[in-house]
Legacy VTK file of the C-alpha trace (Angstrom):
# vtk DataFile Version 3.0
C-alpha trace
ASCII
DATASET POLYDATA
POINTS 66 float
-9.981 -34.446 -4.793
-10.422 -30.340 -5.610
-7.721 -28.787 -7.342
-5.873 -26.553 -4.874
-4.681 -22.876 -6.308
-1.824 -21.317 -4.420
-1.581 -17.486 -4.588
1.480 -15.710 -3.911
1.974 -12.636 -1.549
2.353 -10.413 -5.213
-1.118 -11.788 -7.253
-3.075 -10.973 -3.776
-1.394 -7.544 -4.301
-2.159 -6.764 -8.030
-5.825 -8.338 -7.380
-6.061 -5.883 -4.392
-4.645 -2.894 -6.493
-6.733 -3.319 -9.352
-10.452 -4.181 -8.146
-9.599 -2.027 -4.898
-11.516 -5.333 -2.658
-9.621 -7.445 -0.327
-9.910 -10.690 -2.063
-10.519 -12.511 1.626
-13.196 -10.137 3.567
-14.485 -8.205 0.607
-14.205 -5.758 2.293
-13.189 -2.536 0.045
-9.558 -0.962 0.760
-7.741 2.527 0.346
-5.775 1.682 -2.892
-3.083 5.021 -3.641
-3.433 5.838 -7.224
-2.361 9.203 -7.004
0.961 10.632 -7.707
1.433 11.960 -4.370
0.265 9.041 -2.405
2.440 6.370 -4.320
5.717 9.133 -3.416
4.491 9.361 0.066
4.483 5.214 0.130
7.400 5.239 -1.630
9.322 7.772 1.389
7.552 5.681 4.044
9.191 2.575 2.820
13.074 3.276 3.926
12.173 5.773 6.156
14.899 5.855 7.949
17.349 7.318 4.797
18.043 10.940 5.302
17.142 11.725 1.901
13.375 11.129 2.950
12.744 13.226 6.159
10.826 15.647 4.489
8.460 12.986 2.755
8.275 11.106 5.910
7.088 14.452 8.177
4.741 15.246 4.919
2.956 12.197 4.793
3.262 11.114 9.574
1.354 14.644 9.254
-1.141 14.411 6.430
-2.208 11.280 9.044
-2.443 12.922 12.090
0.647 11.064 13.605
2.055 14.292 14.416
LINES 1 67
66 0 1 2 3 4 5 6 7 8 9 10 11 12 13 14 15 16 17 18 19 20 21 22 23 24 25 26 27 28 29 30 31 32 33 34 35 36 37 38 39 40 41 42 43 44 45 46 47 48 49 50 51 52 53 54 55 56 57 58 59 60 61 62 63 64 65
């Protein structure tokens, strides 16, 4: 019998980040790297805190969501 290897949500996550391929399609993916991309996930998160309405609008309008 194979040996079975069991990946967790967070390796899938720091395999994705750092080859910037989606370990089950191969398909590539949009990894944020930059500064402002990682605040902009970073607002999106608890978007619904006060504190990050102006992040939020930023980032709904940098995708055309608005």
């Amino acid at each position: 019998m194979g040996r079975r290897f069991h990946y967790g949500p967070f390796d899938i996550a720091t395999c994705m980040y750092y080859t910037g391929i989606d370990p089950f399609t191969k398909k590539p993916v949009a990894i944020a790297k930059g500064l402002n991309d990682r605040k902009m996930q970073r607002a999106l998160m608890p978007f619904f805190e006060p504190e990050n309405d102006f992040a939020v609008r930023d980032a709904l309008i940098k995708v055309g969501r608005i």
